[in-house]
C-alpha positions, -999 to 999 in steps of 0.1 A, spaced: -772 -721 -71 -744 -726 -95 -774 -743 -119 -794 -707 -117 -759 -688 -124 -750 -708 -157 -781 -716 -169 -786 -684 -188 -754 -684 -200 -764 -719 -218 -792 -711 -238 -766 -685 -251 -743 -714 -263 -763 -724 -291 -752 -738 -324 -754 -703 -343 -737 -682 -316 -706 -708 -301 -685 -699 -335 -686 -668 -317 -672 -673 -283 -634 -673 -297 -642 -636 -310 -655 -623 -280 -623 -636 -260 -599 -622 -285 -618 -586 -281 -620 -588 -242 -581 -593 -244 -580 -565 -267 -599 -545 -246 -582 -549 -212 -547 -547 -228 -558 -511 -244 -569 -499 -208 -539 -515 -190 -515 -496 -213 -537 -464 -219 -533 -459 -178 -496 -463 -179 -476 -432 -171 -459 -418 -202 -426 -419 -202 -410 -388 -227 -377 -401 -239 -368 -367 -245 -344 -354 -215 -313 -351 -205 -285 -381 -200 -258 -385 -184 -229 -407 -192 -196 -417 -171 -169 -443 -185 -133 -457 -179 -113 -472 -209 -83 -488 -215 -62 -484 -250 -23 -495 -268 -7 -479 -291 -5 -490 -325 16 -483 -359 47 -459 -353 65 -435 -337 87 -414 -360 122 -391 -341 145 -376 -368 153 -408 -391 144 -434 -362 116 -454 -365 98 -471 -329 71 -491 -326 39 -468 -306 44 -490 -272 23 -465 -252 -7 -479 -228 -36 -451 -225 -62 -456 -192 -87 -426 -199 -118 -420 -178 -146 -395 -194 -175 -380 -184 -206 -365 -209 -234 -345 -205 -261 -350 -239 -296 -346 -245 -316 -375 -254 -342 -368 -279 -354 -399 -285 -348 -438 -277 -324 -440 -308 -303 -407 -307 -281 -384 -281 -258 -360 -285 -238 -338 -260 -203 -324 -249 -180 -340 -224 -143 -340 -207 -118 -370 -200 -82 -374 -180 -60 -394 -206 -30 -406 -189 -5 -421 -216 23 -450 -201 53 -458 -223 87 -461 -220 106 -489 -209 97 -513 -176 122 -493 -152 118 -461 -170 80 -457 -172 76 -422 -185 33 -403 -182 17 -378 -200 -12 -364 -196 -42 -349 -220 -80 -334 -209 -97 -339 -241 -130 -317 -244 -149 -334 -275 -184 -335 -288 -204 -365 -292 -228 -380 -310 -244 -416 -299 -268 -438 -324 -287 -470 -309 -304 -493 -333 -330 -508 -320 -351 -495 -284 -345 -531 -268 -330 -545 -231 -298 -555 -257 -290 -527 -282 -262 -524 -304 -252 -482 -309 -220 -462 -324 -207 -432 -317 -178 -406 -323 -160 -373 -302 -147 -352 -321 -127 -325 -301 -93 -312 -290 -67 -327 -265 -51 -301 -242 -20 -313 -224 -12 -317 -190 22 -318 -183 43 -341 -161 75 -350 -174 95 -315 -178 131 -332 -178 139 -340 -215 168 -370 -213 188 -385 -235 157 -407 -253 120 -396 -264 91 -379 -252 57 -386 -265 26 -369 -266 42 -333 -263 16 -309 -272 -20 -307 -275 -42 -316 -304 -71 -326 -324 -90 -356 -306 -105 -382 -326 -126 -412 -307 -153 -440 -328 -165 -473 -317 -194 -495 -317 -208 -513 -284 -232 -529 -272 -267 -507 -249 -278 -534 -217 -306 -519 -202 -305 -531 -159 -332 -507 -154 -359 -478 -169 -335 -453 -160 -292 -473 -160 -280 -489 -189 -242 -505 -191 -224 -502 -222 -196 -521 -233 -174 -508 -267 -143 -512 -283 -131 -484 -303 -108 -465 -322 -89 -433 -313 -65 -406 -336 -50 -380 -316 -26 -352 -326 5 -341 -308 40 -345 -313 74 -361 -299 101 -343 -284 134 -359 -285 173 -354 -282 203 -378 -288 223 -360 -260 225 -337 -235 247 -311 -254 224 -315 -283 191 -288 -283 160 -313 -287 137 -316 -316 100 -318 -320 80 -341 -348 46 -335 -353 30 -371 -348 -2 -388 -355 -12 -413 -325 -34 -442 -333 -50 -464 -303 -76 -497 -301 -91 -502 -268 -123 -503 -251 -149 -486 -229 -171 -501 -201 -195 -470 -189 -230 -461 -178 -256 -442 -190 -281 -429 -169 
């Protein structure tokens, strides 16, 4: 039987046609990899994303009251959430809200305040691979929250609400077609000011103040 089966398929293998046989194999392969992925389902990359993170931040550079200088101490945990469209697997932008809760002060005398930044953003990924490096940068404005009403005989920071200012670079892990993890540090400016007094007879006195942070960002996109 098996004689009967390959015995035409011998008087094929002559010595003008077995040169051949690699060819054929290479377009079969072709061919069945063109149908495999011609009858996968398309996916559009266009659509909208949604992305949730927590970060953690410390102040750096000064603080600046009257002729005093301080070192910015402060210790920022901020969780965000963003709402962008995707248009393709490289670029997304959107809008999105955060909690910012600010820690400084000394151990015993902890002192919080509290900002909702509402910032637009704008996300860049290299490369459309499981591992993808990206940046990205908010741009928006810090509204405060406050806490801390009692002004004692020291500083206050973060006072008033201002311009919000967040870039970084991270790396995209895709776990699945439709979660990624990312991972960044970044950068953040925020404008506010610092509210101070030397004593309780004394009225207190507001500086304008640039705040500068370095932390970093663990969130997912999905």
């Amino acid at each position: 039987m098996l004689k009967f089966l390959f015995k035409p398929i011998s008087r094929l293998l002559t010595p003008h046609t077995s040169h051949l046989i690699p060819l054929l194999i290479v377009l079969i392969f072709c061919t069945l990899t063109s149908f495999a992925q011609g009858n996968r389902p398309h996916e559009n990359p266009a659509k909208f994303v949604y992305q949730s993170s927590v970060s953690l931040a410390y102040g750096v550079g000064n603080i600046y009251a009257d002729k005093d200088t301080f070192a910015n101490n402060s210790f920022s945990f901020e969780v965000q959430q963003l709402v962008a469209y995707q248009f393709n697997h490289y670029f997304y932008t959107g809008a999105g809200a955060g909690l910012d809760f600010w820690f400084y002060g000394e151990n015993d005398q902890t002192k919080v305040s509290v900002f909702v930044p509402i910032f637009a953003n704008i996300t860049a990924k290299f490369v459309d691979k499981k591992m993808a490096p990206f940046v990205y940068a908010n741009l928006g404005y810090a509204f405060k929250w406050q806490i801390e009403k009692k002004l004692e005989e020291n500083i206050f920071y973060g006072t008033k609400a201002g311009i919000y200012f967040q870039a970084g670079f991270g790396l995209n892990l895709k776990l699945s077609e439709k979660l990624s993890l990312l991972f960044s540090p970044y950068y953040r400016l925020q404008q506010s000011a610092n509210q101070y007094r030397e004593s309780e007879l004394l009225l207190a006195e507001t500086k304008n103040q640039l705040f500068h942070f370095v932390g970093v960002k663990i969130g997912l996109l999905y």
